[in-house]
C-alpha positions in Angstrom: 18.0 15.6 -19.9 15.0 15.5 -17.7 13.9 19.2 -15.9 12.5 17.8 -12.8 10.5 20.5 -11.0 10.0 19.4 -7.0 10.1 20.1 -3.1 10.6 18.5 0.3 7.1 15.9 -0.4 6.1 12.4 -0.4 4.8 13.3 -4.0 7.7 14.9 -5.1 10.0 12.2 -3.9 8.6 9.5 -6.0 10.2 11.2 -8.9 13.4 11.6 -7.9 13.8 8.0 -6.4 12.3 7.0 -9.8 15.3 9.1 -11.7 18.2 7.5 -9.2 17.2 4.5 -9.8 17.4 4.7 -13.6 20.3 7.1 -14.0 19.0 9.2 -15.9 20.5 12.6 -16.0 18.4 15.3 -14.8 18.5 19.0 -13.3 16.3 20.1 -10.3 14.4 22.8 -9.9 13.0 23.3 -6.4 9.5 24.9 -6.1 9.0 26.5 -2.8 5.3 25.3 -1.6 5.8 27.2 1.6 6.8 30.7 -0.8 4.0 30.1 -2.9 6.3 29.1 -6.1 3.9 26.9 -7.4 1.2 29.9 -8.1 3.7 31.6 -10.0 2.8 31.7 -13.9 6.0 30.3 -15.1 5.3 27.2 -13.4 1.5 26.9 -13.8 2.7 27.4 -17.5 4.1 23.9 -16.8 1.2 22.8 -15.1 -1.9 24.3 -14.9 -2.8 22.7 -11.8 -0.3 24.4 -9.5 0.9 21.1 -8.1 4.6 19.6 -7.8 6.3 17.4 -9.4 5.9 18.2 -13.0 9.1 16.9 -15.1 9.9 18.3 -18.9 11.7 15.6 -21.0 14.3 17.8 -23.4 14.7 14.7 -25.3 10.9 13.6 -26.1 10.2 13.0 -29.5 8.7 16.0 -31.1 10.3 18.2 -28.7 10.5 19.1 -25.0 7.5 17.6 -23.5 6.3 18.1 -19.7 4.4 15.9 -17.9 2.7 15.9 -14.7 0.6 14.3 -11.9 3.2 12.0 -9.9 1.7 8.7 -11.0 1.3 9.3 -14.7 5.2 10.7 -14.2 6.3 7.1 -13.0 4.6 5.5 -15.6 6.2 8.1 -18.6 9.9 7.4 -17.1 9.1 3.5 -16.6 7.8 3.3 -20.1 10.8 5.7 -21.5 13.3 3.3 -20.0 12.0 0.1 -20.2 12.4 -0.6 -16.2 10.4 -0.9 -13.0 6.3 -1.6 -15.1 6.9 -5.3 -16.8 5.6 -4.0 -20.2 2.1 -6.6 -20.8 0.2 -8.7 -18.6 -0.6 -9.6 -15.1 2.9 -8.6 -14.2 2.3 -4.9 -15.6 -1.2 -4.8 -14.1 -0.2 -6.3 -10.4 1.9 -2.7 -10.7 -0.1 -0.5 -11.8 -3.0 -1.7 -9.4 -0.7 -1.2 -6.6 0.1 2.0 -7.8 -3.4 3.5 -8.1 -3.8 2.0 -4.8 -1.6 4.7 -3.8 -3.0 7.2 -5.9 -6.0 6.9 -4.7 -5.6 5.6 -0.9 -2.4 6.1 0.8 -1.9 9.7 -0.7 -4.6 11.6 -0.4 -5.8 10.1 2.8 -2.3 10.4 4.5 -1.8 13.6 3.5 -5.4 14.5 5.2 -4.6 13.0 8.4 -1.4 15.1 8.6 -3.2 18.4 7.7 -5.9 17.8 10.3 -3.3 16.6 12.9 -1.0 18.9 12.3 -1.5 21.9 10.4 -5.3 23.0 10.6 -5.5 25.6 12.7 -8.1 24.4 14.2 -8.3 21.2 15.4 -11.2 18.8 14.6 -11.5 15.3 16.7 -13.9 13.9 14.1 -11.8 14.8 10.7 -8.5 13.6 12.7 -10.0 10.4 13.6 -11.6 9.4 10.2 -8.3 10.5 8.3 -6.0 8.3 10.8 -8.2 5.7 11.0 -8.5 5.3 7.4 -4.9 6.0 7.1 -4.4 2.7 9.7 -6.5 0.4 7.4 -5.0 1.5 4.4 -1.4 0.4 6.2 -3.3 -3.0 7.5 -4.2 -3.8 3.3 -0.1 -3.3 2.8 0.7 -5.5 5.7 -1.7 -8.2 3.9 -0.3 -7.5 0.5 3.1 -8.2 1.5 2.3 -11.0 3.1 4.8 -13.8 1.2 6.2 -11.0 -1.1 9.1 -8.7 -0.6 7.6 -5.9 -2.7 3.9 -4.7 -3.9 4.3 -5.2 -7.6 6.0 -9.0 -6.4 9.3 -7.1 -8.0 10.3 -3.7 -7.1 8.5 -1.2 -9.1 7.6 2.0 -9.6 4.6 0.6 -7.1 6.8 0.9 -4.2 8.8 4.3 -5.3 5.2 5.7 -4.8 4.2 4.2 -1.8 7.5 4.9 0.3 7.7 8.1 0.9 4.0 8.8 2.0 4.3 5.4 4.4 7.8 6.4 5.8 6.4 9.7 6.4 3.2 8.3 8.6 4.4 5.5 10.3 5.9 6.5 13.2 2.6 9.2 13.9 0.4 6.7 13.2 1.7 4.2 15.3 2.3 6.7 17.8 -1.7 7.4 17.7 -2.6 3.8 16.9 0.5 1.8 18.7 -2.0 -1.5 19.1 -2.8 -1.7 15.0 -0.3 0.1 13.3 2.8 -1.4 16.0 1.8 -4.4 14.9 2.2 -4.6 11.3 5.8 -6.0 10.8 5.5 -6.7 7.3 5.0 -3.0 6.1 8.0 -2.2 8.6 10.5 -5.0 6.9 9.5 -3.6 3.2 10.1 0.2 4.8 13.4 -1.2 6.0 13.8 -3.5 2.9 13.5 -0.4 0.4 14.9 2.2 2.7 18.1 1.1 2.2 18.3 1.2 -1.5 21.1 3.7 -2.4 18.7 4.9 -5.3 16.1 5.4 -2.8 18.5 6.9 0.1 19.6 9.7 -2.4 16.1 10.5 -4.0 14.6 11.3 -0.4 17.4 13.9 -0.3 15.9 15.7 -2.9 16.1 18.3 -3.4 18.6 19.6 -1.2 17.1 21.6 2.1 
């Protein structure tokens, strides 16, 4: 059984997508963000960082083993069931490049363009504009990634599981702010389309439960 310790974010939604679409069993625990749950010592216990998702694997060898950071979670349930990360080669490292590329990229600089857009409370024109123009280019590199190729890894991976939810998040905004670049980049809205309507996928974004 896996523990699977989340909320209502991109990040967290990688996990669960990843754990529909291998059936494994697991239970959710939701951690409030808004409440402050992640602050509380029983879950920086889990991890130290005081960041969701963090998953404990009752059946690890050795015994109950948690593991954290979203990325480095797709990877441990990838390699623990033997799907989604081809296991040598350029077909493992196509993956895990596209991966990092959301790790490093599409996170962390979509996830600044909403907090300057949306939730600062004060509103900086220069901070907005670098986050959402960066966060357009980042889409444009997709768009030319998936140009003759239905997913990022060339087979559905654990590549695309963390890429989804930040993109199908920002789209809309960002082609709301940016109709002539972002509008204009069909093949990142087929593979949204394309992997949006995986039943895996459909139920993981529902998690957990609001």
């Amino acid at each position: 059984m896996i523990d699977l310790y989340t909320w209502t974010t991109p990040n967290g939604r990688k996990i669960s997508i990843m754990l529909e679409e291998t059936g494994l069993p697991y239970r959710v625990h939701p951690v409030d963000l808004g409440a402050g749950a992640q602050l509380a010592p029983e879950f920086t216990a889990l991890n130290p960082n005081g960041r969701i998702p963090v998953i404990v694997d009752d059946d690890a060898e050795g015994g109950p083993y948690a593991v954290i950071e979203s990325g480095a979670i797709l990877v441990y349930l990838a390699e623990k069931t033997g799907r989604f990360l081809p296991p040598a080669g350029r077909a493992r490292s196509d993956v895990v490049q596209w991966l990092m590329f959301q790790m490093g990229g599409i996170g962390p600089m979509m996830g600044q363009a909403g907090y300057f857009a949306n939730t600062a409370s004060e509103k900086i024109p220069f901070a907005i504009e670098r986050y959402v123009n960066e966060s357009a280019r980042l889409l444009e590199v997709l768009d030319t990634r998936l140009d003759g190729r239905d997913f990022l890894g060339g087979e559905y991976s654990i590549a695309d599981m963390a890429t989804y939810p930040w993109v199908v998040a920002g789209f809309a905004p960002l082609e709301g702010l940016l109709p002539d670049r972002v509008g204009r980049l069909a093949k990142v809205r087929a593979w949204l389309d394309r992997v949006g309507k995986r039943p895996a996928v459909e139920r993981g974004m529902q998690v957990p439960a609001r």
